[in-house]
N, C-alpha and C positions, 0 to 999 in steps of 0.2 A: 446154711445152704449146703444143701449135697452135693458134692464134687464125686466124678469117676475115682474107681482105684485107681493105683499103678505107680510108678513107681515116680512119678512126678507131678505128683496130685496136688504135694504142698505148693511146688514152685507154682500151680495152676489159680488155686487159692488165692495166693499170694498178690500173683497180677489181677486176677479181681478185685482186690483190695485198693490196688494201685489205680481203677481207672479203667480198667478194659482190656489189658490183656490176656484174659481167660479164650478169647477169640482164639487164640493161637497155643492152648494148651496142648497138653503132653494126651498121648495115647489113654482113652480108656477101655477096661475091662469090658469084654461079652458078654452078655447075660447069662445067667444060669439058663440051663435048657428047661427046666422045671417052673420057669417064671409064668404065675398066673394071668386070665386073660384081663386086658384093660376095659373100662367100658368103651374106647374107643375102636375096638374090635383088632387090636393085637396086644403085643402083651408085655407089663412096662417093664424094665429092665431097673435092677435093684443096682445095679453099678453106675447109671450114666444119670443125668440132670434130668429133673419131671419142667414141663411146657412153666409153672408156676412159679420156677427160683429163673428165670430168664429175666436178666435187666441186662437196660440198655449198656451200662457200662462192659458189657460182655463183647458186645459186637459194631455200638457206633461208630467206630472208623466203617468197615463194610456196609453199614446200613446207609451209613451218609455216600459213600463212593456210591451205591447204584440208587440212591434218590437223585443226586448230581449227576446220574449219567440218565436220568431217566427226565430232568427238567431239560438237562442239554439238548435233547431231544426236539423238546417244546420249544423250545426259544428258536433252537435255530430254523423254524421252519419262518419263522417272523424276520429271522437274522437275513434267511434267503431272499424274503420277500422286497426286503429294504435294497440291499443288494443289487438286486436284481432290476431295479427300480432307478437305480440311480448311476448304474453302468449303461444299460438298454433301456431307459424312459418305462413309461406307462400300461406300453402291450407287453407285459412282462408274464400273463397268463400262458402264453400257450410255451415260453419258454419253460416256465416253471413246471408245466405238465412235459417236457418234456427229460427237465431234470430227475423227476418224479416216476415216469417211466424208466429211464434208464437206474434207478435207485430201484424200481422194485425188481428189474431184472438180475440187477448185482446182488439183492437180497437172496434172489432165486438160488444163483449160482455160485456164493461164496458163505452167507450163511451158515448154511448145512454144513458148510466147512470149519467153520469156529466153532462149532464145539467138538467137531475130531480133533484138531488142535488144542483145545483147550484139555482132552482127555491124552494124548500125548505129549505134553508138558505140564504132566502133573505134579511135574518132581519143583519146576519153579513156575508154579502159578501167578505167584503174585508180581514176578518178574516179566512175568507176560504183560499183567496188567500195569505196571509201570511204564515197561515197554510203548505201550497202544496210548497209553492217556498220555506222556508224555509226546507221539509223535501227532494226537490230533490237537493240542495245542498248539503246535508249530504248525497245523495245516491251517487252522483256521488266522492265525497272525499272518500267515502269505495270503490268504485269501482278502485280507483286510487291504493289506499293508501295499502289494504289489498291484498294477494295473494288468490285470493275466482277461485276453481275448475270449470269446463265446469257447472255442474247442478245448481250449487247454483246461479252462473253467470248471468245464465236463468233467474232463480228468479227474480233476483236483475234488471237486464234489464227489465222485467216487470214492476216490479214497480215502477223504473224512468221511465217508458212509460204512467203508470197510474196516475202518479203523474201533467205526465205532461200535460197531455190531461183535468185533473179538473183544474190544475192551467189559462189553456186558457179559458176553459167554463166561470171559476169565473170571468175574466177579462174582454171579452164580456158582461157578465152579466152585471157589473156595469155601463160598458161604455153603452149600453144598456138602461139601466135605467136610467143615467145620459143624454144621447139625449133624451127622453120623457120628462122626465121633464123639459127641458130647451127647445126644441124646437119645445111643441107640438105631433100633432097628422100624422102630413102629411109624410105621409110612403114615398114619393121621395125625400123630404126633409131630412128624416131620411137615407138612402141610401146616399144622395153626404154627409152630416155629417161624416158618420160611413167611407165611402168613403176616407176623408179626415183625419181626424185620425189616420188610418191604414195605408194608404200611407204613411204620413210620416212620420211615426213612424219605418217604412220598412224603407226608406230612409236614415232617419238618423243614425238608425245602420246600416244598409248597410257597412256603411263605415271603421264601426270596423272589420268588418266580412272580409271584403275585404282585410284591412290590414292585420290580422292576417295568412290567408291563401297566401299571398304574402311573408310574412313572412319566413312559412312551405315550397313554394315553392322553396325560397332562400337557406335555408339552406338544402332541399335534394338536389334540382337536381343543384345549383351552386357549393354547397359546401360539401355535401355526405354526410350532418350530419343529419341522423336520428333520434338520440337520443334527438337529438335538435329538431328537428318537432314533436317529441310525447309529448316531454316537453310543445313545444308551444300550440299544441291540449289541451294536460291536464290543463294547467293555462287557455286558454279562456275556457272549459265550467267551470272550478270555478270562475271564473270571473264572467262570464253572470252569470251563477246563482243566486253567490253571490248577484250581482247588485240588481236585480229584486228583491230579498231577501229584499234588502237595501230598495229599493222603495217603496213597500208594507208595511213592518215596517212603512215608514212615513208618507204615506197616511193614515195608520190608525190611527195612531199616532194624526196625525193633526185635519183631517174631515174625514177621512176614515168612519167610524161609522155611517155617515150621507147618505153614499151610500147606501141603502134599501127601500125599498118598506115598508110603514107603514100602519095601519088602516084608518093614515088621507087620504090615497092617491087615495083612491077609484079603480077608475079600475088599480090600480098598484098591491091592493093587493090579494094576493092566497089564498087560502080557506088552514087553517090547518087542517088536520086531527087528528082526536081525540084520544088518548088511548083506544084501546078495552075494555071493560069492558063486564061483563052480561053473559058469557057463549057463550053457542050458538049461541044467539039473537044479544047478542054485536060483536060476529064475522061474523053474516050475513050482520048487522047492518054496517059494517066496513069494509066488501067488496063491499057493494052495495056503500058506500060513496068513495074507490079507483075506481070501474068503474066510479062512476059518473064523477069525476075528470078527469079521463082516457078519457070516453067517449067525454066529454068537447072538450077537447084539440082536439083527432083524428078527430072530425064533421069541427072543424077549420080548420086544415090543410088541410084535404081534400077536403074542399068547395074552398078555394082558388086554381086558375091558375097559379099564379104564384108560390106559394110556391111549390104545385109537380114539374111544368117543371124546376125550375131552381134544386132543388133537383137531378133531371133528368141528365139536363146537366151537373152539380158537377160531377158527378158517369163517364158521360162517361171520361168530359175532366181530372180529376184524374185519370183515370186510364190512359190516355196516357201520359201522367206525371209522373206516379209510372215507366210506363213502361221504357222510356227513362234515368229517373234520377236515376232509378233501375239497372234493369237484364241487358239494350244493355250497360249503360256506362260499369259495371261492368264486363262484357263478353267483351264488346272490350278493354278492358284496360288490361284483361288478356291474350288475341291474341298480343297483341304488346310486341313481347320479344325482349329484349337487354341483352346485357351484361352490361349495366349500371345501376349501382342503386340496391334499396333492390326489392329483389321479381322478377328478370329479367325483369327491368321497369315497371315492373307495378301500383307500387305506383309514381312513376314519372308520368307517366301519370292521374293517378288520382288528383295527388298535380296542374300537368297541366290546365287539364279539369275542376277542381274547381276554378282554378283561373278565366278561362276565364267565365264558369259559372259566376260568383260571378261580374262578370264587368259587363255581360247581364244582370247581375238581375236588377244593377244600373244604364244601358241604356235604360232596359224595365220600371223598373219603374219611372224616370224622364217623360219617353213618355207617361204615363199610367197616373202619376198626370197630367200635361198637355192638353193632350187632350182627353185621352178614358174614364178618370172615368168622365167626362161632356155631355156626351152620354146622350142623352137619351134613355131609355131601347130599347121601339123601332126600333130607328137609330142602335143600339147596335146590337139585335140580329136577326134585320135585311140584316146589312151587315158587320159588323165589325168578327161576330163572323164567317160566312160563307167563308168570305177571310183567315180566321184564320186555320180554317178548312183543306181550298185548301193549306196552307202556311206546315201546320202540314201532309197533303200526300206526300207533293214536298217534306218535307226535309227527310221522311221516305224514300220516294224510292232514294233518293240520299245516304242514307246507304247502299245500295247494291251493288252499285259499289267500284271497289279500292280505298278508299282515303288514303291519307296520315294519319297518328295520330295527328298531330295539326287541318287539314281541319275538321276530325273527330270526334275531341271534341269540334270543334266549331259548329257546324250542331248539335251534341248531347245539348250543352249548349240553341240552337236560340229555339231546339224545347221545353227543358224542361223549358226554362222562358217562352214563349211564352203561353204555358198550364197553368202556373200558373197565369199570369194576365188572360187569359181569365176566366179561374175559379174564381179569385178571384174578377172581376167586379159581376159573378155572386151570390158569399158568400154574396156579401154587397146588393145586393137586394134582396134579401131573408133573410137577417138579417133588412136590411131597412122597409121590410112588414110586417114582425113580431111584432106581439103586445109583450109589455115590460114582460106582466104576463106569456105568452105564449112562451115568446122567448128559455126558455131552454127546452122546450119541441121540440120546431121544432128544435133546436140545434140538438136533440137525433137523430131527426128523419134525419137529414143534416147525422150527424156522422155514422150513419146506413148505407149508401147510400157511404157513401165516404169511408168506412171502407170495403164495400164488393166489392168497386173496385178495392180496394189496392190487394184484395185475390189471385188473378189472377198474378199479375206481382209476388208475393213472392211467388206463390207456382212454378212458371216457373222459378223462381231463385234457388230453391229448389232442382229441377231436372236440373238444369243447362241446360235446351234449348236452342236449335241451334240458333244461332242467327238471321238465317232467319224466324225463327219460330217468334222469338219476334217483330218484324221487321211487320210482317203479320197481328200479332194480334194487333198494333199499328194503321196498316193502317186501320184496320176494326174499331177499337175507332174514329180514324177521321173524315171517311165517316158516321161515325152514330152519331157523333154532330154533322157534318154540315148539315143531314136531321135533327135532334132533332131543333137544333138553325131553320130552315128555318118554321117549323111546330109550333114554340111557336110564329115566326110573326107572320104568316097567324091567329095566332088566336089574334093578336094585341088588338082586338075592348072586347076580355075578360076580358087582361090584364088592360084596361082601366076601364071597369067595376069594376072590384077586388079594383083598386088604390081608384075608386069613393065610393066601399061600404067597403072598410076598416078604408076609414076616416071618415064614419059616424060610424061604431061600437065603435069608440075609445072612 
């Protein structure tokens, strides 16, 4: 396998050898400026690692931390539900739209801030993310463990939300930083990387995820034991947590510390800003050096095509994603009453619909490592995403007719995985274009975009809308990614521009 020059190539070797710590290798060499173009439309670098010598042993601590932070996700909306349920009984919906609101509003407004942060403590990244996994561990054991009121509750939900939202920034971050250095400048290159890391990283917890809530399924609706499925919810998010806690601890531990961007690294590294000083002059001094900074960054983002339009299409396909995995599951799962079960089935069909959710996520995603994250952009949102589109009105207007509650939470499940890989082919190439210095800034600018799409489905949760209400405003997310996706082809020949002038800036 090809390893980078430099003058610590062996020691980098060597930890591959051992298991994975090539993640945290030594600096490599630039490319000769003379390097030929790739077929991927930049140009490969004869000093760093090509996409085909990448094995898991390089990066699984990182791949497993943000699949663990990306299940924790999942569960804990189930974790709330239970929660919620058995502090405040039954009418636990319009609470839950209300914690769900005030989440997308803290998204709005703190967000955008975790990857400024994450780009200011680049020197200890991974110290960050110990930092954040470690304290939302301890949020979530009080939230267990103590009997905390409606207002304080709020709180506390908050700031397991803000917690967790910097602990993903800082993980990208490294991961991030750690493809630039190891494989170069070539932003398509860096895309099927990042690509591939996060797949399976998804994947392979998957499978926890999947047991667990098979699990929760079993004992309500086989066995009518509830207090057993709260139980089960509360041990996995102390578990994930825990875990990720666990990982990070070692990473840093081991070569964690080595994840940063340093002075040697050239365009890796960010300009610090200096303590004010001087009065006046020093605090003119001191805003004219945060716009510069400011400025910097927004002239980037906004010169590129790619990085607005796929920002673009995050926002729409997120929001048909919030809407289905939100307000319609939630609303039709409280239309379906029985006499069986807690909450006049309602939580039986929630434990239902997650399960089979949670099978799609690991049908979609086999199919998405396989064949769609290999796409070329292109081919991608040329056709892949406009079938996707068509696939996402079909299964909306198929909620308006009578279905059964199994037919029901399967069409709910096809369309909410189906939203997510298409968004999430788009996160990796827009994380993939992104320069390494710049990346938590477009992060901000991603979480901006994806936070005020979320606003819309929690505040219609809020007010508890008719379900053809949500149903409608879905269909309109659809038809307005499948023009958005059709309108970032036709402008193909810019995207191609952007890929050719991002690999010279590097």
């Amino acid at each position: 396998m090809a390893v980078p020059e430099g003058d610590d190539s062996s020691s980098k070797e060597a930890d591959a050898e051992s298991g994975g710590e090539a993640e945290i290798g030594g600096k490599a060499q630039m490319a000769d400026e003379s390097a030929k173009d790739s077929l991927l439309g930049g140009r490969e670098c004869p000093g760093f690692l090509k996409v085909e010598d990448l094995s898991m042993r390089h990066y699984w601590r990182l791949s497993t931390i943000m699949g663990m932070a990306d299940i924790l996700l999942d569960v804990d909306k189930y974790f709330t539900y239970m929660l919620l349920i058995n502090r405040f009984g039954c009418d636990f919906q319009a609470y839950f739209g209300v914690l769900y609101l005030c989440y997308t509003l803290a998204y709005l407004g703190w967000s955008p801030l975790t990857g400024v942060w994450s780009d200011l403590a680049h020197r200890h990244i991974v110290s960050l993310l110990v930092f954040c996994s470690g304290a939302l561990a301890c949020i979530y054991a009080a939230m267990i463990l103590l009997p905390v009121p409606k207002g304080p509750l709020v709180w506390l939900y908050l700031l397991k939300c803000m917690l967790h939202m910097q602990m993903s920034s800082a993980g990208w971050k490294a991961i991030k930083t750690y493809v630039q250095r190891m494989f170069g400048s070539n932003i398509l290159v860096h895309e099927q990387v990042l690509n591939r890391i996060g797949t399976l990283g998804d994947l392979a917890t998957e499978t926890y995820e999947i047991a667990v809530l098979v699990a929760a399924l079993i004992a309500g609706v086989w066995f009518g034991n509830y207090g057993l499925v709260t139980w089960i919810l509360y041990s996995a998010v102390l578990f994930i947590s825990g875990t990720v806690f666990t990982l990070a601890v070692s990473l840093w531990v081991s070569h964690g510390r080595l994840i940063h961007t340093t002075q040697e690294d050239g365009e890796l590294n960010l300009p610090v800003m200096q303590p004010v000083k001087g009065g006046f002059r020093g605090v003119r001094h001191g805003l004219k050096e945060v716009w510069g900074w400011l400025s910097t960054r927004l002239s980037y983002f906004f010169s590129s095509s790619i990085l607005t339009n796929c920002v673009m299409l995050s926002m729409v396909s997120s929001c048909f994603e919030y809407m289905f995995d939100g307000p319609v599951a939630l609303t039709r799962a409280t239309l379906v009453q029985t006499d069986h079960g807690l909450c006049h089935g309602t939580v039986d069909f929630i434990l239902v619909q997650t399960v089979i959710l949670q099978i799609m996520y690991l049908i979609g995603g086999a199919a998405y490592f396989l064949g769609i994250m290999h796409l070329h952009p292109a081919v991608y949102y040329g056709s892949v995403y406009p079938l996707a589109s068509a696939l996402f009105m079909g299964g909306t207007l198929l909620q308006f007719l009578p279905l059964s509650a199994v037919t029901s939470a399967v069409v709910i499940s096809t369309m909410t995985v189906s939203a997510y890989y298409v968004s999430i082919y788009n996160t990796y190439v827009l994380s993939g274009s992104s320069k390494a210095e710049y990346f938590g800034f477009v992060q901000a600018i991603y979480s901006l975009g994806v936070g005020a799409s979320g606003f819309l489905p929690s505040l219609l949760q809020v007010v508890r809308a008719d379900e053809r209400v949500l149903l409608l405003v879905a269909l309109a997310m659809a038809a307005w990614g499948m023009l958005q996706s059709i309108l970032m082809w036709r402008n193909r020949r810019q995207f191609d521009e952007d890929v050719a002038k991002a690999d010279v800036l590097y």
